[in-house]
N, C-alpha and C positions, 0 to 999 in steps of 0.2 A: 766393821773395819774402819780403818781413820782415814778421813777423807776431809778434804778441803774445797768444799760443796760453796760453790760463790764469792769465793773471795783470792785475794793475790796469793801463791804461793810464798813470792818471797816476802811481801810482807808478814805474812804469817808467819814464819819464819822466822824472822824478827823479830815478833812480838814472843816469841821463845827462847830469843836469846843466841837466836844459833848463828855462829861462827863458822865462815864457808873453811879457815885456815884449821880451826880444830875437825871441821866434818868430816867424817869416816870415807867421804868419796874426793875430798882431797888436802888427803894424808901426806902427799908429797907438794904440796904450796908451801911456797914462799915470800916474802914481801920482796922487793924489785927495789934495785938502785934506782933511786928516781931521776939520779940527773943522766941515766946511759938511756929512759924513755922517752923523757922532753927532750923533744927536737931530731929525736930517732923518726927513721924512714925510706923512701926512695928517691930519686933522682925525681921522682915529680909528687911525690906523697911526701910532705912532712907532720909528727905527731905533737900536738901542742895537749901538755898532762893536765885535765883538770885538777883544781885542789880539795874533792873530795874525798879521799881515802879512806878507809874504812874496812872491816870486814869482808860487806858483800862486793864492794867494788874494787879491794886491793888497793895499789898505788893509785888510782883514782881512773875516772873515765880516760880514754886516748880519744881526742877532737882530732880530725883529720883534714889538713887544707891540700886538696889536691889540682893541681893544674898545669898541661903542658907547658914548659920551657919558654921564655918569652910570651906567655897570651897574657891577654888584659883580663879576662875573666878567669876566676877557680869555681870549684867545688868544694863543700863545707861536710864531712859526713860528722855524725853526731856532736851537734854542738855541745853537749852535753847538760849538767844538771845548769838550773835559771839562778845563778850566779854572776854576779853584774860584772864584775872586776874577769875572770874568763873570760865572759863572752867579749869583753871590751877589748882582752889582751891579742883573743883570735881575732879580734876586726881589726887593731892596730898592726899587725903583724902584716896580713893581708894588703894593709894601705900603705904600710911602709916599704912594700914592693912595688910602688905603682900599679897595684891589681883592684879589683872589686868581686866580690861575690857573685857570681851566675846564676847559684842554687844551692841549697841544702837538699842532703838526702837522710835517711836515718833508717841503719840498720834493724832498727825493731821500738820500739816502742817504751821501755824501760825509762822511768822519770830519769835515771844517772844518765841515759844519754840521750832522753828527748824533751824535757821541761825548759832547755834553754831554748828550744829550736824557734817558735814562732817568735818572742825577743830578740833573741839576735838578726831573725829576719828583717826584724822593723828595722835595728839598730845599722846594719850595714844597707838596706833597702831605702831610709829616707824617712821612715816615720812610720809610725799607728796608723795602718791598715796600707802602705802603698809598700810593703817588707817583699823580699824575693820569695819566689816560692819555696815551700820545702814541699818533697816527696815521698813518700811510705806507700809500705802495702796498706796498714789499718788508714781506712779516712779519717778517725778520729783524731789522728798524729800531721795530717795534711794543710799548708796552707796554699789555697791555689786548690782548681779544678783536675789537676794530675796526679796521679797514684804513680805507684811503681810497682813491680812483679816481674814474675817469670819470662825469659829474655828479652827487656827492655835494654833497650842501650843510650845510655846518656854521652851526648857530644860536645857538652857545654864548653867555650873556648879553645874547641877544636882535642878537646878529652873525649878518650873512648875508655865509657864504664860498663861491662856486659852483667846485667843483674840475674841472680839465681836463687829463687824461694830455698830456703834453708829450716825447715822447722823441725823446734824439735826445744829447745831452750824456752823459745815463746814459740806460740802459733805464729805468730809475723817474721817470724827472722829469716834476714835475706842475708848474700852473701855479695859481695861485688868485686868484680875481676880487673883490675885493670894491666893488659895485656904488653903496654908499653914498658913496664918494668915487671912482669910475670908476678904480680903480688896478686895474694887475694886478701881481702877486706872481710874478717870471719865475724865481727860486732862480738857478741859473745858464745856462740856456735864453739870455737877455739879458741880459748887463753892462753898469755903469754907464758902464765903457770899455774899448775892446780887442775885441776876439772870444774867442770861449768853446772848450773843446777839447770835442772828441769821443769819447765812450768809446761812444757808441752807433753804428747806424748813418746813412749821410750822407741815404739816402731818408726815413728816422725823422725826421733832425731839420728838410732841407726843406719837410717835410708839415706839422711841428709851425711853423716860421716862417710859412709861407701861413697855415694856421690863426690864429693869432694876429694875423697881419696884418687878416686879414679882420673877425676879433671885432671887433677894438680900432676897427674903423673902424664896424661894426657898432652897437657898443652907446656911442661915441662916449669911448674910454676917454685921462684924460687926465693919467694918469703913470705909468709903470712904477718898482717898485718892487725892485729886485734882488739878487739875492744877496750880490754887489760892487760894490762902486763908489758914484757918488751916483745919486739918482733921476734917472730922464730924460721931461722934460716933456714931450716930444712925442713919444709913443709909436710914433707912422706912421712919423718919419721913422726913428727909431733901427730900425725893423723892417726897412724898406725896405733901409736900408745893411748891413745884417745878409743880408737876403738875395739883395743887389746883390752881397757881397762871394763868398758861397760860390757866386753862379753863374759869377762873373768869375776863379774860382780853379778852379772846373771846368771852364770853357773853356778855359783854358789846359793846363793837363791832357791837354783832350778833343786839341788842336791838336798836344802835343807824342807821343801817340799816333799822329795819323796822320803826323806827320814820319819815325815809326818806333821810336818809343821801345816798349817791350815788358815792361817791369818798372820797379815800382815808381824803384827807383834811377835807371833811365834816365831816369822824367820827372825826376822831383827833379834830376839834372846840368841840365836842360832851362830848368826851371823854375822852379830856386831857384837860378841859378849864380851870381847875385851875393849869397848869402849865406853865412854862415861854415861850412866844412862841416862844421864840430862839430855844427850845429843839423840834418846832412841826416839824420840817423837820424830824429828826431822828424816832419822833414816827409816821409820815406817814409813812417811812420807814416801820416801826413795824407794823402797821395796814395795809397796802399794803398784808404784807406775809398773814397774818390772811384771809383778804378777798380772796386772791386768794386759802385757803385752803377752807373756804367756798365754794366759789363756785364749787370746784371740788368735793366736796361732792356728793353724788348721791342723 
């Protein structure tokens, strides 16, 4: 069976060529007006769009500068990719409100949104080694003694950020709530369009969709805020389709098994045979995670 034994998925990925906008799991993306995502957001979140575009990342990363109404300090959630002219634009934006950085955080790990992170810390912190901290769940993405995780609450400049392990896209991906404008902060868990790939696994990120679904109806959450793409106002339904879509692609799956498919490849002939089958490496990939959550089914 094909397997990606040691190495990134999505680079791998890459090195094949594969187009998340042509990929069979999302069929329905499209590229984003860029000028309705820069500078989209909430009353204390606003989105400043990196400029690296592309395939796997759409209209490019969304850098997030978050901070209560009049504080002196913000919050920075993925600075994104280690591009000088960014990261420069988010400090100038920052300092042209009479504000400074408190902290960086970063939704997961992915070089599109964490390669700028410790640069920019230096660059708004003062210099080569005295940079503001940044915080992750992986310590390798860390600068500073602090992690972050499952219900940590960040209060920087008088900001309440309620964090929620989210995996399922990466093993690190968190989610972050911020309750003063009912957003959540999905990194790439939820895009603004398309569906999201999988480097974790398919049970991880099920669990993390129900979850989230539940919250957001829970604490009456009333826009998602995302890694990619533009915001999306109605949090339920974007959830709902998100995990309308990965049950309705593991039934099919599930169907072209008992037909007698038995490997990976088989389903993929089965169930991607109207697509090009340049893309079928990618979706064995995608059917690979599906069957191995099958079968750990009980």
């Amino acid at each position: 069976m094909w397997r990606l034994a040691g190495t990134s998925v999505l680079r791998h990925l890459e090195a094949l060529g594969w187009n998340p906008v042509r990929h069979p799991d999302r069929a329905s993306g499209r590229m984003g007006d860029m000028s309705e995502i820069d500078g989209m957001g909430t009353e204390r979140a606003t989105c400043v769009l990196a400029p690296n575009p592309s395939a796997m990342t759409l209209d490019g990363t969304n850098t997030w500068i978050i901070g209560e109404p009049g504080a002196e300090e913000v919050v920075v959630v993925d600075p994104g990719p280690k591009d000088g002219k960014h990261l420069r634009r988010v400090a100038d934006l920052i300092a042209g409100q009479g504000r400074r950085v408190g902290l960086v955080l970063l939704t997961h790990g992915h070089p599109d949104h964490s390669a700028g992170a410790v640069k920019f810390a230096e660059l708004t912190g003062g210099g080569k080694g005295r940079g503001v901290k940044v915080r992750a769940l992986d310590p390798a993405h860390r600068l500073g003694d602090e992690g972050l995780g499952e219900g940590d609450v960040v209060t920087t400049g008088g900001l309440e950020l309620r964090i929620m392990e989210t995996p399922g896209h990466s093993d690190d991906s968190l989610t972050f709530w911020l309750p003063a404008d009912r957003a959540v902060l999905t990194g790439d868990t939820v895009l603004g369009y398309g569906t999201t790939v999988l480097e974790g696994k398919l049970g991880d990120y099920l669990s993390s969709l129900d979850r989230l679904r539940a919250f957001s109806a829970d604490q009456d959450a009333a826009v998602i805020l995302p890694g990619h793409g533009p915001k999306l106002d109605d949090p339920l339904a974007a959830l709902d389709h998100y995990i309308d879509h990965r049950r309705e692609r593991l039934a099919q799956v599930e169907a072209a098994v008992a037909a007698g498919a038995r490997t990976a490849r088989e389903v993929v002939e089965i169930v991607y045979a109207d697509v090009d089958e340049s893309l079928w490496p990618a979706a064995e990939w995608s059917v690979q995670s599906q069957l191995d959550y099958l079968n750990e089914r009980p």
